[in-house]
C-alpha positions in Angstrom: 32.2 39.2 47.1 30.6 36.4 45.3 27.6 36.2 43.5 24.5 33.6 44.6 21.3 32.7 42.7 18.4 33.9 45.4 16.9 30.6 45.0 20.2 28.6 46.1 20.6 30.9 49.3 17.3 30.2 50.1 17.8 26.7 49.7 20.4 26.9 51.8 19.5 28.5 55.0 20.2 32.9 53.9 18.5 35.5 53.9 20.5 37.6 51.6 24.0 37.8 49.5 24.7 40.3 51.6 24.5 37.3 54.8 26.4 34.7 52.8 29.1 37.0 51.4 29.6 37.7 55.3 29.5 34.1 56.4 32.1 34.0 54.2 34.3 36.5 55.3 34.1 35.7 58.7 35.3 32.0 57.4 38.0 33.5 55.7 39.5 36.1 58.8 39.1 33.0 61.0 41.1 31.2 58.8 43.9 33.8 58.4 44.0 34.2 62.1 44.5 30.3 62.7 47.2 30.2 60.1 48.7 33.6 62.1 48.5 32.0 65.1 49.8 28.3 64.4 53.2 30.2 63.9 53.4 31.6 67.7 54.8 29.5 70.2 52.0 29.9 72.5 49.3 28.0 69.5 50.5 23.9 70.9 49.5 25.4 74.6 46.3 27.5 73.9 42.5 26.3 73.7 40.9 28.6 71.3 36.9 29.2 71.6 34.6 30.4 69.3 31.3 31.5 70.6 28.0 32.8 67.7 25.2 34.4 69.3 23.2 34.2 65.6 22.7 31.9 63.0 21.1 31.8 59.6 17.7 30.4 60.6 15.3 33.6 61.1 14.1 32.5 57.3 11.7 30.2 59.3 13.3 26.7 57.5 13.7 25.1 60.7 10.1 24.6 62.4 10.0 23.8 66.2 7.3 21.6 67.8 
């Protein structure tokens, strides 16, 4: 867990440390299972998908209409 300054988070599309620092982790277990994964013989032959159902803009920076 890193630590943020409120005002750069907020700047930056989170709601919370607690967001980011999962943001984060999520890069990071993504990353380990790509790195996992490009050592299988099945990694050249496979289409991997990723699919978020959330995102960081409940904070009301992005304005529709």
């Amino acid at each position: 867990m890193v630590q943020v300054d409120e005002q750069k988070l907020k700047e930056n599309g989170f709601d919370s440390l607690k967001e980011y620092n999962a943001l984060r982790f999520s890069d990071y277990s993504l990353g380990h299972f790509f790195k996992l994964a490009s050592k299988e013989d099945y990694f050249r032959n496979t289409i991997f998908c990723m699919f978020g159902d959330h995102g960081t803009v409940s904070n009301g920076q992005i304005r529709l209409g």
